[in-house]
DOBASE-817117 format. One record per residue (C-alpha): x, y, z; residue in one letter. Coordinates in steps of 0.1 Angstrom, whole numbers, plus 5000, padded with zeros to 4 digits. Layout:
<rs>
XYZa
...
</rs>
This chain:
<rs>
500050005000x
501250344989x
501350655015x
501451045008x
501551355027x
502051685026x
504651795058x
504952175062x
507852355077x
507552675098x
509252855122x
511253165135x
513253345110x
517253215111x
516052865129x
517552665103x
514252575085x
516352555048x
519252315064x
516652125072x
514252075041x
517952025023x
518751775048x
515451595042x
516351645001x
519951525007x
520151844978x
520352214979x
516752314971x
516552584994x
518852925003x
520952925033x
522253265049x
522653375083x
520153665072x
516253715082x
514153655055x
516353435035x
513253215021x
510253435005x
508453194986x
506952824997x
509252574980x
508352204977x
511051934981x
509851574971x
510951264988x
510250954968x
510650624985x
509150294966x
506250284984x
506250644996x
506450994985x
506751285014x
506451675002x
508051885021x
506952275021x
509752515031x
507952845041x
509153215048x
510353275088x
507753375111x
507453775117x
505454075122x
505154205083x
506354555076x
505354625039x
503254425014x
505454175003x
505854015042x
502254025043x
502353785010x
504953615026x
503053545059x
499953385038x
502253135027x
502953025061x
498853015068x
498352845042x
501152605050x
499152555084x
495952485067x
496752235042x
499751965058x
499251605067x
501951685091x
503451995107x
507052075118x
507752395138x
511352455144x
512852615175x
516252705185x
517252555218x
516952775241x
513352935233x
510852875259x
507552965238x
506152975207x
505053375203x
503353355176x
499553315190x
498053195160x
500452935153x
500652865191x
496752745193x
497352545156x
499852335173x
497952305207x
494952205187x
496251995163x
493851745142x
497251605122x
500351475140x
502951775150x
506651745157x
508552025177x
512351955165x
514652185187x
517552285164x
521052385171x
521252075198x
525452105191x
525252485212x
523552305242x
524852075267x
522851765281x
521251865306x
519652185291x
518852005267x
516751745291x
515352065304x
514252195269x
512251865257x
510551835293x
509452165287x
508052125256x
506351805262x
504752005288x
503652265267x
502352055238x
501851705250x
500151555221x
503351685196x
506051475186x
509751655205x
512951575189x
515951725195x
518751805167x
521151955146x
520052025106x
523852175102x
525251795114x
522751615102x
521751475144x
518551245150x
517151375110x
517051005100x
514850935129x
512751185123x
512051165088x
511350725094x
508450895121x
507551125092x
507150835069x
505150635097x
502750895096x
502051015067x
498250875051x
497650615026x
497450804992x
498850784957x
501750974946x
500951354946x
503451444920x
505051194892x
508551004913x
511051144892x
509951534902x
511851654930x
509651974936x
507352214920x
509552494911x
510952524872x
514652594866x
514452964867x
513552984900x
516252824915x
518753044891x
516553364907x
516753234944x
521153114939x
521653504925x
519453594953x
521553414975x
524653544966x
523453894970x
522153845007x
525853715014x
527554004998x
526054345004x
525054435032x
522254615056x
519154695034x
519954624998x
519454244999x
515554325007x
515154534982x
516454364957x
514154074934x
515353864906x
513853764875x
515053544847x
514153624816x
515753384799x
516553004798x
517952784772x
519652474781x
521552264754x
523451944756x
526752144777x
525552464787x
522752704800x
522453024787x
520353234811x
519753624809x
518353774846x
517354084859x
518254184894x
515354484907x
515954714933x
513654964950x
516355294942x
518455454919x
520855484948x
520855054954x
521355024915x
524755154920x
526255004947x
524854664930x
526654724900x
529754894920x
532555114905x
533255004868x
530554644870x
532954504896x
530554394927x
527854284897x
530754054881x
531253934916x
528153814922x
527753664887x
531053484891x
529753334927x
526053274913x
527653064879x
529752874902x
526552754924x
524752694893x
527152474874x
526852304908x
522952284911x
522752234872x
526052004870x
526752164835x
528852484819x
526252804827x
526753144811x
524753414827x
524153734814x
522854004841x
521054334840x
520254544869x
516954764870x
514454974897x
511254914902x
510255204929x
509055034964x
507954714944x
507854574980x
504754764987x
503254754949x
500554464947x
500954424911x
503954404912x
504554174938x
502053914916x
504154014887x
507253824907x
504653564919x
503853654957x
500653684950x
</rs>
């Protein structure tokens, strides 16, 4: 008998959700920085076993929106509590509460199983750590507490043979060879997108949204034209820097990730362009697919 389900990832901002749902991929699916805000979109990883298939939804952190695009940001994480076979909140060892209220009573209330993994296990010692999962269990009795560390790998085996335990009989949701539900262009957006929240600094990284405009792939290379928008006249400079040299930086870093992701030759050909507070500009926040 076949089983299915849909497992949804949410949780703080920084908490490690994205080392985890790669973890779970054993691939780089999702972005990884020490930044807030890292993941914008929902991104769903599939795990295809022969006779399972687990989909796991990587969703933006948990925080108090500022400007339009958090707000879309923040209905992917309700959605991602209205629609999982299984939920996963992440905490950091250390936290004591969940403070998010609504998320708070979904977890207390729970009609689908619930795990409570408490990350970052490798900055605690044992008996905090003792503390931490009898606390927990306290506070959520009916969830499932596991203790680990996403950047080591710790305990993730034994939670994702629990996840497979759980999940429902069902068919397949997606054909076994897809791996998630995102085309290639995407991924080439959110590796650029990467590379800038790693290499400027303060607020240019959140103003900034890529778009690919082109993909062609042949038998040894990817030709791929993107466009890197930013909210000021001001931010377009310092993202191309003096004579194109911090914009050849990042498309030398961001080639090198994608011949990685892509495991061929890639030549990328960037642009840079403002769209004035497209943060706070509905359509043009469904133009880059947040609504």
């Amino acid at each position: 008998m076949h089983k299915s389900g849909f497992i949804n990832i949410i949780g703080n901002p920084n908490v490690g959700k994205s080392t985890l749902m790669n973890c779970f991929m054993g691939e780089k699916f999702s972005i990884i920085t020490s930044k807030a805000q890292t993941t914008r979109h929902r991104i769903l990883g599939i795990v295809n076993g022969e006779d399972f298939q687990l989909v796991f939804s990587d969703t933006p952190g948990i925080l108090k929106p500022s400007y339009e695009l958090q707000d879309s940001m923040m209905d992917f994480v309700k959605n991602a509590l209205e629609d999982a076979d299984i939920i996963i909140y992440m905490l950091e060892i250390g936290e004591t509460s969940i403070k998010n209220n609504q998320v708070h009573k979904k977890i207390l209330n729970a009609k689908v199983p619930t795990f409570i993994l408490l990350n970052k296990i490798d900055l605690s010692d044992q008996k905090s750590l003792e503390d931490q999962v009898i606390l927990w269990k306290e506070l959520y009795p009916k969830a499932h507490i596991y203790p680990i560390s996403a950047l080591n790998n710790f305990n993730i085996d034994i939670v994702l043979k629990h996840l497979i335990e759980l999940i429902p009989q069902s068919p397949p949701y997606f054909p076994k060879d897809q791996l998630t539900d995102k085309p290639e262009r995407f991924f080439v957006n959110e590796i650029l997108r990467e590379k800038i929240l790693l290499y400027y600094n303060k607020e240019i990284p959140y103003s900034v949204e890529v778009v690919t405009e082109d993909f062609k792939e042949d038998d040894n290379i990817i030709k791929i034209k993107s466009v890197i928008f930013v909210e000021r006249d001001s931010q377009k400079g310092i993202i191309i820097g003096h004579k194109g040299s911090a914009l050849k930086k990042i498309g030398t870093k961001a080639r090198q990730g994608l011949e990685i992701f892509f495991g061929k030759k890639i030549y990328i050909e960037l642009q840079v362009k403002v769209s004035k507070n497209w943060r706070s500009n509905s359509k043009v926040l469904k133009k880059f697919g947040y609504k």
